[in-house]
Backbone as JSON Lines, residues from 0, in Angstrom:
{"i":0,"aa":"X","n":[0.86,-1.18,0.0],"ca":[0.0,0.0,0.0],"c":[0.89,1.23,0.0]}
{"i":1,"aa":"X","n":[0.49,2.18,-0.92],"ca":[1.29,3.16,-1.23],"c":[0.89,4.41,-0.13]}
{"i":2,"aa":"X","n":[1.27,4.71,0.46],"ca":[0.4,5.98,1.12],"c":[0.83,7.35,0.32]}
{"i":3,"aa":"X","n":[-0.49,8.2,-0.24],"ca":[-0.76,9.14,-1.09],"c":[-1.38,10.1,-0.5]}
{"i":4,"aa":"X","n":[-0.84,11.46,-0.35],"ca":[-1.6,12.78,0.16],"c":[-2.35,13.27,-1.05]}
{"i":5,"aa":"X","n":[-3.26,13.9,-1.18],"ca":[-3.87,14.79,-2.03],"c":[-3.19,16.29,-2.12]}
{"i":6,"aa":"X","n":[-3.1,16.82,-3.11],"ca":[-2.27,17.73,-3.58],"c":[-2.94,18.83,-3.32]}
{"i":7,"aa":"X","n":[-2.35,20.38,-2.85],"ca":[-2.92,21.34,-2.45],"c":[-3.8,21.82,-4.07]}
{"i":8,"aa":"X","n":[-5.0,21.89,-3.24],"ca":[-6.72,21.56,-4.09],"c":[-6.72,23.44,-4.79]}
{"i":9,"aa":"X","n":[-6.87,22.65,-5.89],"ca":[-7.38,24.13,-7.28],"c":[-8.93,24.66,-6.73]}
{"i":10,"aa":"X","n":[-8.83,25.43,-5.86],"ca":[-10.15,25.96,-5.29],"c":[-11.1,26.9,-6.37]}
{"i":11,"aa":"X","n":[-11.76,26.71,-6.32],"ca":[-12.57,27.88,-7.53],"c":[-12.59,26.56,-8.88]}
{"i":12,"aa":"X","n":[-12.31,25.6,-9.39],"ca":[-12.22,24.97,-10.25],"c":[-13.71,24.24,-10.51]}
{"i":13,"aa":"X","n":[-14.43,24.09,-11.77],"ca":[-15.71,23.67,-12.07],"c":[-15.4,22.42,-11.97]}
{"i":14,"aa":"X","n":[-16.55,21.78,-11.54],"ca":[-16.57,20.39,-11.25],"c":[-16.42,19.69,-12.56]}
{"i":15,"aa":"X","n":[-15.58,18.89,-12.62],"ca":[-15.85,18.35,-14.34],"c":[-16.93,17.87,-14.62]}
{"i":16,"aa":"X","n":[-17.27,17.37,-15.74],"ca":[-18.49,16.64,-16.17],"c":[-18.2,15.53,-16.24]}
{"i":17,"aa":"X","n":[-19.16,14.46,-15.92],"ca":[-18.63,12.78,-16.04],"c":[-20.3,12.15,-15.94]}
{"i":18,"aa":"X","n":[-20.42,10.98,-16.74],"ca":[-21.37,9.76,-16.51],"c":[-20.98,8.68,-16.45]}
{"i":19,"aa":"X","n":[-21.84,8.28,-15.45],"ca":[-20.78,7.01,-14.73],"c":[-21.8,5.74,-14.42]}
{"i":20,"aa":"X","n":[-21.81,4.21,-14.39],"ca":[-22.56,3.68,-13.95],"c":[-22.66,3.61,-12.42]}
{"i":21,"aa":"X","n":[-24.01,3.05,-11.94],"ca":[-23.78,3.09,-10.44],"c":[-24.38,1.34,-10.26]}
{"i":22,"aa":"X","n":[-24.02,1.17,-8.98],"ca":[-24.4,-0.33,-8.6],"c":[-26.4,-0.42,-8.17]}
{"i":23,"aa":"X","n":[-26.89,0.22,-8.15],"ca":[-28.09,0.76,-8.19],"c":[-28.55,0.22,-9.52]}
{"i":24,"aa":"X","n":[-27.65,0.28,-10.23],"ca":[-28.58,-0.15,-11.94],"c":[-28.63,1.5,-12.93]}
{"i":25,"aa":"X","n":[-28.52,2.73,-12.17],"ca":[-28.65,3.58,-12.82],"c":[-27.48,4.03,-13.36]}
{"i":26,"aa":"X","n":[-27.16,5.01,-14.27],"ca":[-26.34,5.65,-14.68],"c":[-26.43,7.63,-13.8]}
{"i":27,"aa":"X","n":[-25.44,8.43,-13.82],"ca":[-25.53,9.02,-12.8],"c":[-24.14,10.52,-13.25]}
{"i":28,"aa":"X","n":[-25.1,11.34,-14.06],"ca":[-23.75,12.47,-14.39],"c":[-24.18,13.99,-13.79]}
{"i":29,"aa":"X","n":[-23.04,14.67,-13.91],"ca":[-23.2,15.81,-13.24],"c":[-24.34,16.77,-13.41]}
{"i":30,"aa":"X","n":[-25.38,16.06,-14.85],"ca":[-26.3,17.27,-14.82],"c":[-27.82,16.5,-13.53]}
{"i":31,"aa":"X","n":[-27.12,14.94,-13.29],"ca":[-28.46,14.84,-12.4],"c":[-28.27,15.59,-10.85]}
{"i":32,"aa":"X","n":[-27.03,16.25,-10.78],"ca":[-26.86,17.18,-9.6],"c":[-27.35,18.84,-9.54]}
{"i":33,"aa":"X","n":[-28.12,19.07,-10.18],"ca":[-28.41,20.58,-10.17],"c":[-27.32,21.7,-9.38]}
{"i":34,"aa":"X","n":[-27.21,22.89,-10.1],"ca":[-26.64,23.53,-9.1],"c":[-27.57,23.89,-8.04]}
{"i":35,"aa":"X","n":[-26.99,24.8,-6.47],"ca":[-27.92,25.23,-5.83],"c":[-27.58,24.39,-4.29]}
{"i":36,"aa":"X","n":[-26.68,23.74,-4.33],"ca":[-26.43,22.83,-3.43],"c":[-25.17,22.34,-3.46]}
{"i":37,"aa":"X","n":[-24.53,22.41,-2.63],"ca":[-23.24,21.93,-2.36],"c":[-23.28,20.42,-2.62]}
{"i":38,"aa":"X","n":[-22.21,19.94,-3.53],"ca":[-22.17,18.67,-4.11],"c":[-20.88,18.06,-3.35]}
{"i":39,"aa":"X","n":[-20.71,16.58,-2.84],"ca":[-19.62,15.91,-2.4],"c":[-19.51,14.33,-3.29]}
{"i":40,"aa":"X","n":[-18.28,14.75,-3.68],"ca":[-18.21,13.51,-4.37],"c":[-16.48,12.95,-4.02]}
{"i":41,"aa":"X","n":[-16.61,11.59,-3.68],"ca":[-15.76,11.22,-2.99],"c":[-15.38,10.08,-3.64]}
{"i":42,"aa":"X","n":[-13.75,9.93,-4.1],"ca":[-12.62,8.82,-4.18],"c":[-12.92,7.5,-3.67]}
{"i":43,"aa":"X","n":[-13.69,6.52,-3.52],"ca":[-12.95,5.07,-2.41],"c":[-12.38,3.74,-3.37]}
{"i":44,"aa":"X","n":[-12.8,2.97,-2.63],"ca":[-12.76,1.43,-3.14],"c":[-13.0,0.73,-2.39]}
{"i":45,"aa":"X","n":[-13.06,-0.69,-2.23],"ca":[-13.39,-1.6,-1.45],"c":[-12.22,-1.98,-0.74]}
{"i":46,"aa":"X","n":[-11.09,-2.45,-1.29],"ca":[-9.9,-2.89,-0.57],"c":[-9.07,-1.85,0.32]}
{"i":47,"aa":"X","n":[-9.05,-0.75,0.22],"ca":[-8.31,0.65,0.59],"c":[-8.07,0.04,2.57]}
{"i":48,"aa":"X","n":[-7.41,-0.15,3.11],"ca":[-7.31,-0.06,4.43],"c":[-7.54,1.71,4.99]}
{"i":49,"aa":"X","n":[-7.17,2.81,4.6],"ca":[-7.87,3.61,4.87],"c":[-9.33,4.11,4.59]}
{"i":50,"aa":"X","n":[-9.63,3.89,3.75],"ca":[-11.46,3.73,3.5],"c":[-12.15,2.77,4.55]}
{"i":51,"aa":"X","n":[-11.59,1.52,4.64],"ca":[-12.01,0.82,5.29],"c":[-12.09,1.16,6.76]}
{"i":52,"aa":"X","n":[-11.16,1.99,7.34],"ca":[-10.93,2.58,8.78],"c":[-12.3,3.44,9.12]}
{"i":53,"aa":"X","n":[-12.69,3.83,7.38],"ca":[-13.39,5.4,7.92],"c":[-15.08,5.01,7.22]}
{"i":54,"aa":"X","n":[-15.26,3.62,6.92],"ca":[-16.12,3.52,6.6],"c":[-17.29,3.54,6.79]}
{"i":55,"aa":"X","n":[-17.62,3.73,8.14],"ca":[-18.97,3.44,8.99],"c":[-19.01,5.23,8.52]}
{"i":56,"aa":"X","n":[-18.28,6.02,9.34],"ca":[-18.14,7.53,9.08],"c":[-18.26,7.87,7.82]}
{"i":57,"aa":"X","n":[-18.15,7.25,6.53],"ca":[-18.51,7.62,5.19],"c":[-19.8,7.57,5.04]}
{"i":58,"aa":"X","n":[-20.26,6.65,5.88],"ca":[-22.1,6.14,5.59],"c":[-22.7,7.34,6.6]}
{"i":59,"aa":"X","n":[-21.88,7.57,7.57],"ca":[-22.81,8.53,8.33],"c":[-23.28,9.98,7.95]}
{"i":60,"aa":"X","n":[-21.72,10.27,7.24],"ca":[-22.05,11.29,6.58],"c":[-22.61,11.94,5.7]}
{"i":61,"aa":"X","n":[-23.3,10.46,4.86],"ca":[-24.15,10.1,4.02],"c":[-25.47,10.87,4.21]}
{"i":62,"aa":"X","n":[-25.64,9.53,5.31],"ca":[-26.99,10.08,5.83],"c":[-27.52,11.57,6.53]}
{"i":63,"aa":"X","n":[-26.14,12.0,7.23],"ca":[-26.26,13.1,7.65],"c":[-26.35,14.15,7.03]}
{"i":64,"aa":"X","n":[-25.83,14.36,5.34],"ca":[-26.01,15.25,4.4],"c":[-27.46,15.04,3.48]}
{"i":65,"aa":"X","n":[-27.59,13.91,3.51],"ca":[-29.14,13.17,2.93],"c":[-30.75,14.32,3.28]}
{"i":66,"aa":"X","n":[-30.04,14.27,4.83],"ca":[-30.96,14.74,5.74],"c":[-30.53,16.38,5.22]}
{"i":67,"aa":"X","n":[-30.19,16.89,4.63],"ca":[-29.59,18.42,4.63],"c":[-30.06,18.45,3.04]}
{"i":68,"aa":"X","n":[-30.4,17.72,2.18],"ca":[-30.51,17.89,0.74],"c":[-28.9,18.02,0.18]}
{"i":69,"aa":"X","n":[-28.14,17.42,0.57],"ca":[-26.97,18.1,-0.16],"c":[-26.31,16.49,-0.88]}
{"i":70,"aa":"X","n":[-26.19,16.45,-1.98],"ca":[-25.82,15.22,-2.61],"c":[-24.49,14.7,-2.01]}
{"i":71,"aa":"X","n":[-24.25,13.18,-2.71],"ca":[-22.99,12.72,-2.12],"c":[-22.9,11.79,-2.82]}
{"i":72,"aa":"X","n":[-21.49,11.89,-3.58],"ca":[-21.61,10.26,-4.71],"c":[-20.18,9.51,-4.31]}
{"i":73,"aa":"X","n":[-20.1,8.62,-4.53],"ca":[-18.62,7.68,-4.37],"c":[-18.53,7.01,-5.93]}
{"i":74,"aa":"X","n":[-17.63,7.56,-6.19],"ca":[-16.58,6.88,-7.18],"c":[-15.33,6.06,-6.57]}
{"i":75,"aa":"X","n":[-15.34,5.03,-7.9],"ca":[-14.24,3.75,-7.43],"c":[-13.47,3.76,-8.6]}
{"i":76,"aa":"X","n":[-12.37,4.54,-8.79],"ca":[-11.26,4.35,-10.22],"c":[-10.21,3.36,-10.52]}
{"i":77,"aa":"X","n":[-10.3,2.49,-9.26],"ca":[-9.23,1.18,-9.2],"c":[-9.31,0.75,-10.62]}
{"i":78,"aa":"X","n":[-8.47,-0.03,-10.95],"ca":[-7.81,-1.02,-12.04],"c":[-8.48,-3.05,-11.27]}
{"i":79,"aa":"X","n":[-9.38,-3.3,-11.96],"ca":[-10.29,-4.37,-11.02],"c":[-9.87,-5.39,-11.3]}
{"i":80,"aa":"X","n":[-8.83,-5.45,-12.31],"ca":[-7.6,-6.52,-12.4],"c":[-6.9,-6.84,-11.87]}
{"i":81,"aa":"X","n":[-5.99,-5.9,-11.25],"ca":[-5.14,-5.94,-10.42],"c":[-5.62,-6.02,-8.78]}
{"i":82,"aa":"X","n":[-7.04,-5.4,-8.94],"ca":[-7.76,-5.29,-7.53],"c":[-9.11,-5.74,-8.07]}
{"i":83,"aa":"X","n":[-9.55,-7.07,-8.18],"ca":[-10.7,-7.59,-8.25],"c":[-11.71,-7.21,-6.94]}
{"i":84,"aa":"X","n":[-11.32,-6.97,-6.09],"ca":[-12.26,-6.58,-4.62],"c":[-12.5,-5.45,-5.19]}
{"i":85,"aa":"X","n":[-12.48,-4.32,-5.86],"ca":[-13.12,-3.16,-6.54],"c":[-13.9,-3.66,-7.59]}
{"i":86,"aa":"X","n":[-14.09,-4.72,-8.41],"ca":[-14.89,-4.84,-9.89],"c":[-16.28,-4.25,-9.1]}
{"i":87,"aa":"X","n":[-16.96,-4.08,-10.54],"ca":[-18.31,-3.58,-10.01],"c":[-19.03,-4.27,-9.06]}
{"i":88,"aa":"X","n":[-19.05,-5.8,-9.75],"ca":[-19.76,-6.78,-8.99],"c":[-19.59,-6.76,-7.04]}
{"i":89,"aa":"X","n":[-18.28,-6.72,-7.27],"ca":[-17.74,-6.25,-5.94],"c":[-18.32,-4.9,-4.87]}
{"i":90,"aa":"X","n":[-18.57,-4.21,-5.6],"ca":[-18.76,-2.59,-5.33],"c":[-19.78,-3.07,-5.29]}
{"i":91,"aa":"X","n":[-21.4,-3.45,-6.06],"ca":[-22.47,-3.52,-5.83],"c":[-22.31,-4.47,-4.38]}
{"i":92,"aa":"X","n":[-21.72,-5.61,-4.19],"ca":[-22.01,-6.33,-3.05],"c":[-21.43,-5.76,-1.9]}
{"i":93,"aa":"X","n":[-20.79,-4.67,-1.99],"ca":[-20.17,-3.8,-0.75],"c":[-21.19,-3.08,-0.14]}
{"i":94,"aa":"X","n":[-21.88,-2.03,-1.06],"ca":[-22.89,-1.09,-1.06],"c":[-24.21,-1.36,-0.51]}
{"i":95,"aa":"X","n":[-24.44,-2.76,-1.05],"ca":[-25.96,-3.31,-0.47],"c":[-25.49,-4.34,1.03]}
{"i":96,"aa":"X","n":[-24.62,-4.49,1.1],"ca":[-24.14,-4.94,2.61],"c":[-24.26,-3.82,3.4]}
{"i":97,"aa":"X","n":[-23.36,-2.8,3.11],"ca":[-23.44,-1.58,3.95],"c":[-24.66,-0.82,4.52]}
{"i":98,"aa":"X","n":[-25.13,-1.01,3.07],"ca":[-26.7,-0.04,2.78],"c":[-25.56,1.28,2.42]}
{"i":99,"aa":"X","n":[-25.03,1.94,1.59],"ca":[-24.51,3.15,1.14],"c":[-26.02,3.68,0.89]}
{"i":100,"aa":"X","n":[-26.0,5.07,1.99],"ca":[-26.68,6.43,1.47],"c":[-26.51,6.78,0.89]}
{"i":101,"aa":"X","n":[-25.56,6.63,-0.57],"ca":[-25.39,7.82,-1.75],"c":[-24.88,6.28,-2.91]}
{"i":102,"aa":"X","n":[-24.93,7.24,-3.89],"ca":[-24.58,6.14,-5.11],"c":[-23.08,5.95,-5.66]}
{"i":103,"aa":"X","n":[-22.99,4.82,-5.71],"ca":[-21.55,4.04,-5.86],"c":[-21.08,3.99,-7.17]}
{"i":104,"aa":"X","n":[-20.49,5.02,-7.76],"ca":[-20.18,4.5,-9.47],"c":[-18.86,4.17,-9.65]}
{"i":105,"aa":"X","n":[-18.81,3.44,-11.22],"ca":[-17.7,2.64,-11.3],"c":[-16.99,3.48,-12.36]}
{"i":106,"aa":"X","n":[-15.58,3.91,-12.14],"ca":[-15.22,4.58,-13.22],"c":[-14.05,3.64,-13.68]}
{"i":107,"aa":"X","n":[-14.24,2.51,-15.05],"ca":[-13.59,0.95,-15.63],"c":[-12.26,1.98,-16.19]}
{"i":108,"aa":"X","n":[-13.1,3.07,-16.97],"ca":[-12.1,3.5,-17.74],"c":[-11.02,4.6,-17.07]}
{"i":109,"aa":"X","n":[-11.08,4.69,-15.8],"ca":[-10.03,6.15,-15.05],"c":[-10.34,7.33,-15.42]}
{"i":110,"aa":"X","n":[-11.16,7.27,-16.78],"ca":[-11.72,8.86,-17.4],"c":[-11.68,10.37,-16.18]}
{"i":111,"aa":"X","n":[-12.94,9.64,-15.08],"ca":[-13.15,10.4,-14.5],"c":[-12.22,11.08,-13.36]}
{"i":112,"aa":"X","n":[-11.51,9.78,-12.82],"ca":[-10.34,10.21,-11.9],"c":[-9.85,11.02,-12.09]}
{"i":113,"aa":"X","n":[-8.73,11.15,-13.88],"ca":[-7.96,11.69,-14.37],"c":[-8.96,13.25,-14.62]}
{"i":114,"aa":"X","n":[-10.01,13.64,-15.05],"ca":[-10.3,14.46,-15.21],"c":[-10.5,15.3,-13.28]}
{"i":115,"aa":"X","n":[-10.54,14.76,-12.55],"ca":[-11.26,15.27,-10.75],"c":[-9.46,15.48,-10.44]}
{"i":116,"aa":"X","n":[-8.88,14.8,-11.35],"ca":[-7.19,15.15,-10.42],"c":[-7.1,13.92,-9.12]}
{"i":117,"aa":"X","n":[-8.22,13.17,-9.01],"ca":[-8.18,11.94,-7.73],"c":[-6.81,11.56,-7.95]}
{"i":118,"aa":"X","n":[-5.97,11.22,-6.6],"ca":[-4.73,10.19,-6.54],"c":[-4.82,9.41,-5.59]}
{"i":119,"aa":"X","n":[-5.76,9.06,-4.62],"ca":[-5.76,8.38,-4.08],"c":[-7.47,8.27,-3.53]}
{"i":120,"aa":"X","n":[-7.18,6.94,-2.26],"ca":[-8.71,6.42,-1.86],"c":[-8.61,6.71,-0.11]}
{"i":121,"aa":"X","n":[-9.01,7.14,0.51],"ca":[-9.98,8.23,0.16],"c":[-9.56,9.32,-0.63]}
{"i":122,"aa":"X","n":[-10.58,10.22,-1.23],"ca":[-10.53,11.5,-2.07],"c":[-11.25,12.25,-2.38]}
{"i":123,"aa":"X","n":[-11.19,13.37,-2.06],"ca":[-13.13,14.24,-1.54],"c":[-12.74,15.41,-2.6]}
{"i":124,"aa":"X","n":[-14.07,15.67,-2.36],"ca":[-14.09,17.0,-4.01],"c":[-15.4,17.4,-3.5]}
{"i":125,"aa":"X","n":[-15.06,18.36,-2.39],"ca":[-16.7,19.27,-2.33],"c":[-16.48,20.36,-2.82]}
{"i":126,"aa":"X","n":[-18.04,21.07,-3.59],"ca":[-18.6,21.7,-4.83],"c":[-19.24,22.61,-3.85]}
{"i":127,"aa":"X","n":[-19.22,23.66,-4.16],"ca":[-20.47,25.53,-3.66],"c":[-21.77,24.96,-4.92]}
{"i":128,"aa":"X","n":[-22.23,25.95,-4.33],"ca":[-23.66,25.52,-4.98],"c":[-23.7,26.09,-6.59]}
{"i":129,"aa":"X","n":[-22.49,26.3,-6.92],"ca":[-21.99,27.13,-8.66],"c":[-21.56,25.66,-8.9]}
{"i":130,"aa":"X","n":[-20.87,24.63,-8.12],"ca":[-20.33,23.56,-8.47],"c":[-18.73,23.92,-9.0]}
{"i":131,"aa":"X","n":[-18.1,24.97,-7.89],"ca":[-16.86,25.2,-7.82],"c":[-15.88,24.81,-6.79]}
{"i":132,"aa":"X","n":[-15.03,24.07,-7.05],"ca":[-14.46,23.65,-5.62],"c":[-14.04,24.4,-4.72]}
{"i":133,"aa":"X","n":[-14.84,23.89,-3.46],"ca":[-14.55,24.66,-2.01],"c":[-13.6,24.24,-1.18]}
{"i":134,"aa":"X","n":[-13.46,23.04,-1.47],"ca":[-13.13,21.87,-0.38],"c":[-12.82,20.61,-0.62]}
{"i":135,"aa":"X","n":[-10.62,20.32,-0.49],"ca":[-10.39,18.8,-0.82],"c":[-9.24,18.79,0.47]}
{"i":136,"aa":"X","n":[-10.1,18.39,1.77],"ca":[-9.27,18.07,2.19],"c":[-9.1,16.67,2.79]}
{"i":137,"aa":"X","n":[-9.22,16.48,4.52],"ca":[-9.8,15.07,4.51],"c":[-10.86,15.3,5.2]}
{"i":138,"aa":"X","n":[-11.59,13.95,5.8],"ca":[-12.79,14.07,6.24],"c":[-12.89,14.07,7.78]}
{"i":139,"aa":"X","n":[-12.08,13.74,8.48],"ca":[-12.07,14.09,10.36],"c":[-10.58,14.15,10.32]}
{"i":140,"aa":"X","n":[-10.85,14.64,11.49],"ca":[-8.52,14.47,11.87],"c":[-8.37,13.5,13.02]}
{"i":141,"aa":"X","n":[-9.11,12.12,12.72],"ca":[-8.24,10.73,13.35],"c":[-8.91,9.7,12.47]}
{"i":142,"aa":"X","n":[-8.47,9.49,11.0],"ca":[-8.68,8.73,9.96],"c":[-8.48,6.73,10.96]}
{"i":143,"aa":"X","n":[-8.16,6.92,11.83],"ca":[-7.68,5.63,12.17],"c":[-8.41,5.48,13.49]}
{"i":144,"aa":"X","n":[-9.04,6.22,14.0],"ca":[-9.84,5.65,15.77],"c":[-11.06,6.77,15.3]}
{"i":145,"aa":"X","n":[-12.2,6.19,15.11],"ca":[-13.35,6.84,15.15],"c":[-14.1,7.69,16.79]}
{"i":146,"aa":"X","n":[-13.45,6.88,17.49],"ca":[-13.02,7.6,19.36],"c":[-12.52,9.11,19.4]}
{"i":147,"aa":"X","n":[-11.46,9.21,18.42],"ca":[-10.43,10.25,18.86],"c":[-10.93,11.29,17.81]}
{"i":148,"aa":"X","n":[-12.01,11.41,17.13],"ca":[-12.28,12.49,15.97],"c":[-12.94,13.77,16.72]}
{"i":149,"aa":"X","n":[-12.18,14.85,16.94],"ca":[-12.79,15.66,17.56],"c":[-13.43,16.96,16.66]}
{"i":150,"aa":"X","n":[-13.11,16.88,14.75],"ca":[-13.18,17.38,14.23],"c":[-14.05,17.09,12.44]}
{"i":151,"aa":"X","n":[-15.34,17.19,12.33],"ca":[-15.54,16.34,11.34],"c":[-15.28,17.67,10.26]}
{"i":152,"aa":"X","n":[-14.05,17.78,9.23],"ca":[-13.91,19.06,8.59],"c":[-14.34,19.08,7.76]}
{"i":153,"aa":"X","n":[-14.99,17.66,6.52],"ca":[-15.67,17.79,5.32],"c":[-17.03,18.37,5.56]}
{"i":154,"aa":"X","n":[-17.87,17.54,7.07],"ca":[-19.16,17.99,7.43],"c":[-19.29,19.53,7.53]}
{"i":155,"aa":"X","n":[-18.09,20.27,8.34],"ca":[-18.25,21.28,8.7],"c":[-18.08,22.11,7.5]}
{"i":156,"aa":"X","n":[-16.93,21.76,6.58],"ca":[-17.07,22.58,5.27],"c":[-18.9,22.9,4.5]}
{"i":157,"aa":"X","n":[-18.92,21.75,4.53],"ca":[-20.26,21.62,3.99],"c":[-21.47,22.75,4.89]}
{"i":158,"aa":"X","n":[-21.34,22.67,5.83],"ca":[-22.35,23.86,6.69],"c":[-21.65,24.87,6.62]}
{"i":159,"aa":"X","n":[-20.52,25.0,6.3],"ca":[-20.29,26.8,6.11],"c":[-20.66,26.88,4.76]}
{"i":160,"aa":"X","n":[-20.66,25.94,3.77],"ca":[-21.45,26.61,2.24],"c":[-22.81,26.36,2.17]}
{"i":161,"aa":"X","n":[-23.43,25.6,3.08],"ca":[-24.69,26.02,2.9],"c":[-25.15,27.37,3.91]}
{"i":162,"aa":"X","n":[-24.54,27.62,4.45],"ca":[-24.36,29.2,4.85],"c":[-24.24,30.79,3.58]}
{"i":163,"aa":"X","n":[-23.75,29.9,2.53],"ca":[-23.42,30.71,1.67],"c":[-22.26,31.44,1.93]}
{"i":164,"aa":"X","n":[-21.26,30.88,2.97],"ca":[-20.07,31.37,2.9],"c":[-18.87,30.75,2.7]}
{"i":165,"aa":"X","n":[-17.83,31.45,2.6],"ca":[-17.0,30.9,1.67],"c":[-15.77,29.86,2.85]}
{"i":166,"aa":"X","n":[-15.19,28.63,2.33],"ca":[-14.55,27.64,3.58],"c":[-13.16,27.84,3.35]}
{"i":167,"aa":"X","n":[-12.7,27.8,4.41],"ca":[-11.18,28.58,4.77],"c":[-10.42,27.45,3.77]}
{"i":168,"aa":"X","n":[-9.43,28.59,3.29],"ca":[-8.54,27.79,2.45],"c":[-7.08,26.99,3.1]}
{"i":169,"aa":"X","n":[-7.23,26.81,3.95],"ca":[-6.39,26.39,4.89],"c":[-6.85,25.03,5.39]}
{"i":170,"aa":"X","n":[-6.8,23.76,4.78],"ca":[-7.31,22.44,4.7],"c":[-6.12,21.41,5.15]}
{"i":171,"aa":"X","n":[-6.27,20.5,5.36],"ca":[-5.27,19.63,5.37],"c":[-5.65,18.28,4.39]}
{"i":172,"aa":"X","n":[-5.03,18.0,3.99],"ca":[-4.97,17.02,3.04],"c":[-5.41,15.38,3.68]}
{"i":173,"aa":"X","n":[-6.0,15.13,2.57],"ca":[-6.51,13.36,2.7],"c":[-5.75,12.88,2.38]}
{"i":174,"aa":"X","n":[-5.44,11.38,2.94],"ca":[-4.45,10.18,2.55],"c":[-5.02,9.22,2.55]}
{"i":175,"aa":"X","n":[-4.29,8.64,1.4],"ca":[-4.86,7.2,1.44],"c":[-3.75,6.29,0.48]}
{"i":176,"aa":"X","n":[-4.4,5.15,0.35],"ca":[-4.03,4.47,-0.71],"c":[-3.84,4.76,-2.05]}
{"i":177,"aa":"X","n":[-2.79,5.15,-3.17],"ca":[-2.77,5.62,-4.38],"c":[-4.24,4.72,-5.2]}
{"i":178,"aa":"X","n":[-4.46,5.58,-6.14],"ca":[-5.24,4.78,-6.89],"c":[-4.2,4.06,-7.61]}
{"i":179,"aa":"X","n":[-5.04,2.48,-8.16],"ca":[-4.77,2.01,-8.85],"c":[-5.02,1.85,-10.31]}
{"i":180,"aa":"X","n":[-4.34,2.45,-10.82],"ca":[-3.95,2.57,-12.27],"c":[-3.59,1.55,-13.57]}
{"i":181,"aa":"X","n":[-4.34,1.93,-14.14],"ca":[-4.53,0.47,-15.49],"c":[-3.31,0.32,-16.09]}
């Protein structure tokens, strides 16, 4: 396992455009997100030992933004060759075990990674309600003891833009596992 920081985040940058399948059965692109609402769309995979640390907390935050109207999608850009525990099939049987609050898409071809700048799993990309990036940093500051999180900073980003104000550019970076690359 490679450990990968996320790179200081192009703030103000439009969300790219992407359609993607999801394990749901649907297909799922940026125009079914309207602007008007802060959008979170997040890096994982199934095998990631850091995803896996923070996974209950990925679902919570799910639900907890669910409850706020504010979307939340998970993309998986692994290489499912090299990491068969990511193929879709995989990802659908992760998602409906879990119950995932938000939709799970599979990106086979890396298209989308490469266009979001993702390098690793976890990897967050929250959107202002223009769908400009506000916010890539990580998601609490104790990725490893769900006990010791005294700080949830993606949640809190997210309530200062639905405030309509703007989230300090002063973030700290997510780590994880590099993506895996075809």
């Amino acid at each position: 396992m490679a450990l990968t920081f996320t790179p200081f985040p192009d703030l103000g940058n439009t969300c790219p455009d992407f359609s993607l399948p999801a394990v749901d059965g649907k297909t799922y692109a940026l125009k079914d997100f309207p602007k008007g609402s802060p959008l979170v769309v997040m890096f994982i995979c199934n095998h990631c030992p850091y995803v896996k640390a923070i996974e209950d907390r990925l679902i919570q935050l799910g639900l907890d933004l669910k409850k706020q109207n504010v979307p939340v999608i998970a993309i998986c850009s692994n290489d499912d060759k090299s990491h068969p525990e990511d193929s879709f099939e995989n990802l659908k049987k992760r998602a409906e075990e879990k119950a995932y609050p938000f939709p799970y898409l599979h990106d086979k071809s890396q298209e989308v990674a490469h266009k979001f700048g993702a390098v690793c799993t976890p990897d967050y990309f929250v959107y202002d309600k223009n769908h400009k990036l506000a916010y890539r940093g990580r998601l609490d500051d104790s990725w490893k003891d769900a006990s010791k999180v005294t700080k949830r900073e993606l949640y809190e980003a997210v309530q200062v833009l639905l405030k309509n104000e703007k989230v300090s550019e002063e973030q700290t970076a997510s780590m994880g596992c590099s993506i895996k690359w075809i």
